[in-house]
C-alpha positions as CSV (number, residue, x, y, z in Angstrom):
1,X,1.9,22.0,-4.8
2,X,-0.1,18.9,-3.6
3,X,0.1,20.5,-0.1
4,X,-0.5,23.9,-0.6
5,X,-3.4,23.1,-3.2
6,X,-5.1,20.7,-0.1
7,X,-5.0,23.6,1.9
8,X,-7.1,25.6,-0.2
9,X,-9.3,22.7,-1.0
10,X,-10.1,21.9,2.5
11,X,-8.4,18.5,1.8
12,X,-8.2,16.3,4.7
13,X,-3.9,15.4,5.5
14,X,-1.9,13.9,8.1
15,X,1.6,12.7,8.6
16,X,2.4,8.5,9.0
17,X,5.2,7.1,11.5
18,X,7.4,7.9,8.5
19,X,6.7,11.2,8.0
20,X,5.1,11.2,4.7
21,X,2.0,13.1,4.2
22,X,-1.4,11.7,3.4
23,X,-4.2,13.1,1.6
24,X,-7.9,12.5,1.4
25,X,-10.0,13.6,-1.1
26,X,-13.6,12.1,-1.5
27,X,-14.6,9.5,-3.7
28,X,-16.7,11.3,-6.9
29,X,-19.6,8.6,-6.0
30,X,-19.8,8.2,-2.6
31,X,-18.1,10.6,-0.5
32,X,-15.6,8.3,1.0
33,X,-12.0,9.7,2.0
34,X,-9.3,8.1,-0.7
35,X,-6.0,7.9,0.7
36,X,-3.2,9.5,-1.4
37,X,0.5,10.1,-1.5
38,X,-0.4,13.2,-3.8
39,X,-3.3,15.2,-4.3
40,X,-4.0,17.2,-7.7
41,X,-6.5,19.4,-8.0
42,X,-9.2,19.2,-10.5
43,X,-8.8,15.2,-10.5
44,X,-12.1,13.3,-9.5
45,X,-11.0,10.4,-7.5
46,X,-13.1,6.9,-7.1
47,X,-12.2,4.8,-4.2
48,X,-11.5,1.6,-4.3
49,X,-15.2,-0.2,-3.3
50,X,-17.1,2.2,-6.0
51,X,-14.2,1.3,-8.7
52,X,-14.9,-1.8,-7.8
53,X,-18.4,-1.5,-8.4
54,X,-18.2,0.3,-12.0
55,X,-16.2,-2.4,-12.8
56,X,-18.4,-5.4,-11.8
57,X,-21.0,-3.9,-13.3
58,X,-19.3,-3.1,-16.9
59,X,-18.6,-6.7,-16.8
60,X,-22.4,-7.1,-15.9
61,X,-23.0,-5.2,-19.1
62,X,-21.1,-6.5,-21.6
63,X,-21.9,-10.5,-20.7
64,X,-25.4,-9.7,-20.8
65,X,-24.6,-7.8,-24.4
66,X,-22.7,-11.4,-25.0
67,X,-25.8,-13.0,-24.2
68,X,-28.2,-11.1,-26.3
69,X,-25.4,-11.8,-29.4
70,X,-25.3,-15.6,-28.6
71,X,-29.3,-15.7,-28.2
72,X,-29.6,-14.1,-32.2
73,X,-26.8,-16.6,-33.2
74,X,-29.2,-19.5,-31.5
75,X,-32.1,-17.9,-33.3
76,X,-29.7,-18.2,-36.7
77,X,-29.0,-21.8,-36.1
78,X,-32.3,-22.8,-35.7
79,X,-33.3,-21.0,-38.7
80,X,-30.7,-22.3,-40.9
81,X,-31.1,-26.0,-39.3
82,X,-34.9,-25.4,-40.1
83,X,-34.1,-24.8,-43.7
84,X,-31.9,-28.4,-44.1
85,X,-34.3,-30.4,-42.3
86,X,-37.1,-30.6,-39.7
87,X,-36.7,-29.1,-36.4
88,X,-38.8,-30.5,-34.0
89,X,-36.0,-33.4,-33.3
90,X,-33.9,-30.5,-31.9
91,X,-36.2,-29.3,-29.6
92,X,-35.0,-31.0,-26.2
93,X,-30.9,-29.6,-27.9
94,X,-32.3,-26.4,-28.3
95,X,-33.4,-26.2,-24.4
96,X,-29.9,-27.5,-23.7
97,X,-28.3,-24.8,-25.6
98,X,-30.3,-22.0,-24.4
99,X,-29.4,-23.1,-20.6
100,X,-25.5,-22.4,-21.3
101,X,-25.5,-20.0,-23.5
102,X,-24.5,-16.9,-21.4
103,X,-21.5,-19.3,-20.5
104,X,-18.5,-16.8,-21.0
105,X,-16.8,-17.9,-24.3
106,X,-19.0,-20.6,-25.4
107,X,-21.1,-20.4,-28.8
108,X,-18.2,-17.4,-30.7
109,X,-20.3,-18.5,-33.9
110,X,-23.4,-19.4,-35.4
111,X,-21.5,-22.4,-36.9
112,X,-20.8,-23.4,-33.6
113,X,-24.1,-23.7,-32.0
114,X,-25.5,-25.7,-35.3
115,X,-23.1,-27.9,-34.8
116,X,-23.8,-28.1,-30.8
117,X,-27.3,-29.0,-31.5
118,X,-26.6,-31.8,-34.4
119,X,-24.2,-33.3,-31.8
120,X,-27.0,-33.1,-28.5
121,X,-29.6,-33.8,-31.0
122,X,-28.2,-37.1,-31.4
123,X,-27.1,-37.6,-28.2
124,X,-23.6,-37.5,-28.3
125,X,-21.7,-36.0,-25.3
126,X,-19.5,-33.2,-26.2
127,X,-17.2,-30.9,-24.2
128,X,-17.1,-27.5,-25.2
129,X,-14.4,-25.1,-25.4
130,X,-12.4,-27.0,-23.5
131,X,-9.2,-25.3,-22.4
132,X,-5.8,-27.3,-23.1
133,X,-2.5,-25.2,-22.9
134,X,-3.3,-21.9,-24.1
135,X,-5.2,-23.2,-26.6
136,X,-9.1,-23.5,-27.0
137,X,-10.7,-26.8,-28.8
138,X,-14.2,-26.1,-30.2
139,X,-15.8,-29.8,-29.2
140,X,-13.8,-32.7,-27.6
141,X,-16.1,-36.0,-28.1
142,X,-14.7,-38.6,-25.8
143,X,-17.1,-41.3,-27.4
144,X,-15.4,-40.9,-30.5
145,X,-12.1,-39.4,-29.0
146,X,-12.1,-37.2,-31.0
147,X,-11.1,-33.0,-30.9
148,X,-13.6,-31.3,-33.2
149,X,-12.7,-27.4,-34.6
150,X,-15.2,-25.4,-36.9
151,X,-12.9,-23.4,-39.3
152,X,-14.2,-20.5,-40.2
153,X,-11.6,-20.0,-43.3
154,X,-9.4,-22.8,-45.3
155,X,-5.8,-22.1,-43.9
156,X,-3.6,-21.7,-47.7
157,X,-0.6,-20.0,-46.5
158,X,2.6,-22.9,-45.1
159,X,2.9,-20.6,-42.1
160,X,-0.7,-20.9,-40.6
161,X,-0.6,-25.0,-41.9
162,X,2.6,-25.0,-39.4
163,X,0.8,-23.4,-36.5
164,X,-2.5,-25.3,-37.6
165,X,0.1,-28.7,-37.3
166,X,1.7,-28.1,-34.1
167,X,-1.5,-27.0,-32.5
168,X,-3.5,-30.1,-33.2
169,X,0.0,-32.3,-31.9
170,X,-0.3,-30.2,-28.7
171,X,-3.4,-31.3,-28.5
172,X,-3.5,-34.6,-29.4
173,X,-0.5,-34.9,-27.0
174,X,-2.8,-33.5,-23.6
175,X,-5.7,-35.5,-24.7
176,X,-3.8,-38.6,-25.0
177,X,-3.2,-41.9,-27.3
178,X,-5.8,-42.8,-30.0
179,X,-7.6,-39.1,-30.0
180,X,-7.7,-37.4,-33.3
181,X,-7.9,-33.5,-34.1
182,X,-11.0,-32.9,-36.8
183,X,-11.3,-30.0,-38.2
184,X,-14.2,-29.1,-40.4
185,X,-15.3,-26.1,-42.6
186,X,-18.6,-24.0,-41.6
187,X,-19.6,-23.7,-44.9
188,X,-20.3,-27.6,-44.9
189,X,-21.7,-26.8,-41.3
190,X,-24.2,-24.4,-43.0
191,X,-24.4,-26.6,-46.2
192,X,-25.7,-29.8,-43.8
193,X,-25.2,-29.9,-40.8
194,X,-26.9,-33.6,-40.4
195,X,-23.9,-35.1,-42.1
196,X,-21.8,-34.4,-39.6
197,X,-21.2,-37.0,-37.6
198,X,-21.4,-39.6,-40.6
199,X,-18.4,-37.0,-41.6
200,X,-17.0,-37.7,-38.6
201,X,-17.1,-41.5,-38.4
202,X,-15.8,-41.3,-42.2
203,X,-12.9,-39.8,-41.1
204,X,-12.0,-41.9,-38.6
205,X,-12.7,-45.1,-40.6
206,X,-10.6,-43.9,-43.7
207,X,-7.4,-43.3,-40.9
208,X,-8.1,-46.6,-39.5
209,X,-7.4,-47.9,-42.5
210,X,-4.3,-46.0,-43.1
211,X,-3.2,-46.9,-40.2
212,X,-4.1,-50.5,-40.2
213,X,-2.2,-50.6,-44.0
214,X,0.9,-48.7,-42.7
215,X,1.1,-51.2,-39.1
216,X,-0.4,-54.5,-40.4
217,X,-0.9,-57.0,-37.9
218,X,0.9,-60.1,-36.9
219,X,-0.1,-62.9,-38.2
């Protein structure tokens, strides 16, 4: 059928070392012969530099579609910040954030990119999305050592506390001895977000204690 239907079609064909017939019909886009081991009629075929092509440029597409979503969840934070407490402090954050923010999977959440600024505004260096095992961690704040996660819902049912458990051991585990998995609610994000990192350091401070009280110290 393929061979009969080139014919008619004024298909371009010819024979390898191995006998098998080739066929080229021409790329939809660009006119270029597409080598085949069948040819159907009817089918519009793309050769491989145009598919390429399409496909760089879909992917073109839908960042700079990410890009205009993280810019209105920018525009959010600031308005939400704005409504807490004076922004001018977050100006120089704001220009940081803006900078990265076509960064592919950066900034999934408004919540997120509050608490970005709180963090840059008080000049804390944070990591973001930071890639350990197959899982992602929101923030990792080495000055605190600490791995920071925005939930966007309370976890209630055992199941998701398990995975929620042996997620944050995985990652404690990578990240090393003495680091500390954080996670904190985006309603108390959007509540105040300049309590944060007084949130933070009362965290830390209350399992310091715990910890001191369960391994006193040598006299």
């Amino acid at each position: 059928m393929s061979y009969n239907e080139a014919i008619e079609d004024g298909i371009p064909m010819e024979k390898d070392s191995h006998k098998n017939m080739w066929y080229y019909p021409p790329c939809k886009i660009c006119g270029a012969p597409v080598p085949l081991w069948k040819y159907v009629r009817g089918v519009d075929y793309v050769c491989k530099e145009c598919r390429a092509y399409a496909r760089e440029q879909a992917r073109l597409e839908k960042d700079a579609l990410q890009t205009d979503k993280k810019e209105k969840r920018l525009e959010n934070a600031v308005k939400r910040i704005s409504k807490i407490t004076d922004i001018g402090p977050y100006q120089p954050a704001i220009e940081q954030v803006r900078k990265k923010i076509g960064t592919p999977g950066w900034f999934q959440s408004t919540e997120e990119v509050m608490t970005a600024l709180e963090l840059l505004r008080r000049g804390v260096v944070v990591h973001h999305q930071v890639k350990i095992y197959e899982y992602s961690v929101d923030f990792v704040i080495p000055k605190y050592r600490v791995a920071l996660e925005i939930d966007g819902r309370p976890f209630h049912r055992r199941e998701d506390l398990k995975k929620q458990q042996i997620r944050d051991e995985v990652v404690v585990m990578k990240l090393g001895e003495g680091w500390q998995v954080i996670h904190i609610d985006s309603e108390n994000i959007n509540t105040n977000v300049t309590k944060l990192l007084p949130a933070i350091e009362a965290v830390l401070r209350e399992r310091n204690k715990k910890a001191t009280s369960v391994h006193p110290s040598s006299p």
